[in-house]
N, C-alpha and C positions, 0 to 999 in steps of 0.2 A: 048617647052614652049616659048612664044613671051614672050616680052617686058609688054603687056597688064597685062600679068598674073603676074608678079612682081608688078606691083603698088598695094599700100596699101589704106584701107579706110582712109580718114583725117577726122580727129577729133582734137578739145581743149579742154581739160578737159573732155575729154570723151562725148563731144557735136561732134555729124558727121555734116560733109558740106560738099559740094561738091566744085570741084578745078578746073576751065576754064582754069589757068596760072598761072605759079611761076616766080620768079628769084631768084637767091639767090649770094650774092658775098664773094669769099675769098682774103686770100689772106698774105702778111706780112706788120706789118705798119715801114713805113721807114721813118728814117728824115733826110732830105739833109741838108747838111752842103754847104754852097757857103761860099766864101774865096776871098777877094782881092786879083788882080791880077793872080789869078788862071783861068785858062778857067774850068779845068772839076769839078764839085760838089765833095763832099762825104757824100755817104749815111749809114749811119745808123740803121743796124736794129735792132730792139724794140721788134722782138717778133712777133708770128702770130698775125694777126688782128684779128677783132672780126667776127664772123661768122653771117652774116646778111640772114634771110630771108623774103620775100616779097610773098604773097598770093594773088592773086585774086580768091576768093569764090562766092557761086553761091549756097540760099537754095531756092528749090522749092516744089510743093506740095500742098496742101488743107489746110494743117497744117502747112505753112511757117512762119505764124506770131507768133504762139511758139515757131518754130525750133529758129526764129530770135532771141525770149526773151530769148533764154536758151544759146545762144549764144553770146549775148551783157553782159550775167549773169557772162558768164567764163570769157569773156577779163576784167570787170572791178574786177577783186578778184584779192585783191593783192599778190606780190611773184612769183615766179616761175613758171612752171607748164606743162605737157604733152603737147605735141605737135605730132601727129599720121601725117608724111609727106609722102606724095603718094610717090615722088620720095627717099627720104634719110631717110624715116622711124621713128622710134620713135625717138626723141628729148629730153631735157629738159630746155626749153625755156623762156623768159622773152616777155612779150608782148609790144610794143614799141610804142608811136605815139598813135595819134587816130585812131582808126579804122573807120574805114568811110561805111557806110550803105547806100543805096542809093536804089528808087524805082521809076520805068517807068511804065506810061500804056499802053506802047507796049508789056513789060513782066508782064503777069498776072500770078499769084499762085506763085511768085518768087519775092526774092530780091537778092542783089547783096554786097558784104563784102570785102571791101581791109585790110588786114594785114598784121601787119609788127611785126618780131621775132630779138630777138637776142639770140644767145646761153647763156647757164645763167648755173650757178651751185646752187644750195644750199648754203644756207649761213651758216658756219659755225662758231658758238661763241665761246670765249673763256672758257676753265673751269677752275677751282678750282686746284692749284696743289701745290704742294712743291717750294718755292723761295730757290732754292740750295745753291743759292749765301749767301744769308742771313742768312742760317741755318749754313752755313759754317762758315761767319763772325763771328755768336753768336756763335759756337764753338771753335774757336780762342782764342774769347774774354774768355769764363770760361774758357778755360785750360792756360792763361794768369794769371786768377786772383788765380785757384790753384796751380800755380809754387810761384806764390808772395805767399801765405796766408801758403804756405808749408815752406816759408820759411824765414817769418817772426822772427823764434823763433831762425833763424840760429845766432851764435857769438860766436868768441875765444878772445874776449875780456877780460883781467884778468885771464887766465888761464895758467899755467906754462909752461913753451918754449915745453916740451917735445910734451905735448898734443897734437900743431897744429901741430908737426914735424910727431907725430902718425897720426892723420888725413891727413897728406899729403902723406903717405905712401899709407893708407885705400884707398883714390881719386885715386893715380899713379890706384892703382892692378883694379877699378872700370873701368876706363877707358882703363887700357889692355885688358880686355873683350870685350869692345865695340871695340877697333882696332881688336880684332884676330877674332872678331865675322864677324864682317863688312869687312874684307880686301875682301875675295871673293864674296860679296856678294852686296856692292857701296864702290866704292875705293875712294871715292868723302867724303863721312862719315868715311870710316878708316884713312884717312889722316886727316882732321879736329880733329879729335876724341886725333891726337897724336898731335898734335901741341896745343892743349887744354891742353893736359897734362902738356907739357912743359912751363903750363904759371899757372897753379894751385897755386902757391907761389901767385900771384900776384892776385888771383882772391878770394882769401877765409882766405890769411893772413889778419892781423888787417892792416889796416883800413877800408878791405873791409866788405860790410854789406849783403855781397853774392849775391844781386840783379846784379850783372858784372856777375857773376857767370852762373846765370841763364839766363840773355840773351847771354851770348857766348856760353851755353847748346842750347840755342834754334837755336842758324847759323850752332852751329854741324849738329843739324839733317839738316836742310833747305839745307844744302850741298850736299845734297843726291838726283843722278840724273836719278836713277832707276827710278822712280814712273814713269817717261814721257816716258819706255821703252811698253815693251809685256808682256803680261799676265806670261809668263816666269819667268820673272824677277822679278813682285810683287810678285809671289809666294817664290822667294829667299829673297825676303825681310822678308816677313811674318814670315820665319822660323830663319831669321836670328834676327828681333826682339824677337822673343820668345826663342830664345836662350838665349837673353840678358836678358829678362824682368823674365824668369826663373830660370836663374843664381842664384847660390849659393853665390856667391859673391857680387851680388847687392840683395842679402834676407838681411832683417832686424833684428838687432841683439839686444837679450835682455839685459836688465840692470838690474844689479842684486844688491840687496840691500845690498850683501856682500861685492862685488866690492868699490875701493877708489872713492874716488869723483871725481878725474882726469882722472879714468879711463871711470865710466860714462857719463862726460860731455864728453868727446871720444867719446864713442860709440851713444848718443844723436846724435853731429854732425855729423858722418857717416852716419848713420840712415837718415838725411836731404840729407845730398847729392845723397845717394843712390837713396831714392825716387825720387832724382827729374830728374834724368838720368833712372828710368825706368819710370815717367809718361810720 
């Protein structure tokens, strides 16, 4: 098989012509950097360059001044579009420049077609999708406003020394769960989780109004350095939340209308804090 028999028909848009001469140039685009007092440049490179071709065509024929029409039809439609190259074959090109037509009365039943291509892709637009970022943001933001509105109703204001001394026992064994739960599983949250502990007085005693509370709940978690690991790892968290958030110990305990009233402003307040270390 020669060389003859690999060339291909050319065509634009599925319009045939015939092909006297190509060129076509590649290549990488570079940019030189020159520099005082330096003799040699530095160049730069940007990337391959754009892949130019250049056609000289040739319709002949009885029927050339059609072939011509259906041919000046394809170059002026805008976009993209096939390009059938005798030498480098199917294309998907952008048509460039004016194309230039030209006719002599030395060649009769013929014109003559200079074309100029660039390689071109499809233009592809943007769609419709999920703003992660945003949906994430607005996530934040309500589980922000239900740690606060959960715990609005928190206060051991007026209530007899024992009470918050009971609730501060109830918080200690709350947050032993979350260190024994967490130790193997981000040691980043079981160490927060205990030094949390040890500042409970100070976070849910009077004068506080729990809102300290809830934001040194929320650095606990944020302490936790699993989540930037391997799918491994989420998986140990997964279980090790659900350990937590199943726990018997942070379940919600009822108030019984039998119960002293110190007892169930107790369990009221436990009840707050629980929830708001499993939300």
């Amino acid at each position: 098989m020669s060389w003859i028999d690999n060339l291909q028909d050319a065509s634009l848009r599925g319009v045939p012509f015939k092909v006297d001469e190509d060129e076509a140039t590649f290549g990488r685009r570079m940019q030189v950097h020159e520099y005082p007092n330096r003799d040699k440049p530095c160049a730069e490179d940007m990337g391959r360059a754009t892949r130019r071709f250049i056609v000289q065509a040739y319709l002949v024929g009885d029927d050339y001044f059609e072939q011509r029409n259906n041919l000046i039809e394809a170059v002026e439609k805008p976009g993209s579009c096939k390009l059938v190259h005798p030498f480098y074959g199917e294309k998907t090109v952008t048509v460039t420049d004016e194309v230039r037509v030209s006719h002599t009365k030395d060649e009769c039943r013929m014109c003559r077609d200079s074309l100029s291509f660039i390689e071109s892709v499809e233009l592809s637009f943007p769609k419709a999708g999920i703003a992660t970022g945003m949906k994430l943001t607005g996530a934040a933001t309500l589980m922000n406003d239900f740690l606060l509105s959960a715990f609005e109703a928190f206060g051991l204001d007026g209530l007899p020394d024992f009470t918050p001394i009971g609730l501060m026992y109830d918080a200690s064994e709350m947050f032993n769960t979350v260190t024994d739960a967490m130790q193997y599983v981000d040691s980043g949250i079981s160490a927060a989780s205990r030094l949390m502990q040890g500042d409970l007085s100070l976070l849910l005693m009077p004068p506080s109004s729990g809102m300290n509370f809830v934001n040194q709940l929320q650095a606990m978690w944020r302490a936790g350095t699993k989540l930037n690991g391997n799918v491994t790892d989420l998986i140990s968290m997964v279980k090790g939340l659900s350990g937590i958030t199943l726990d018997t110990g942070l379940a919600p305990r009822g108030v019984w209308k039998t119960d002293s009233a110190s007892t169930q402003a107790r369990t009221h307040q436990r009840n707050y804090v629980a929830q708001a270390i499993r939300t």
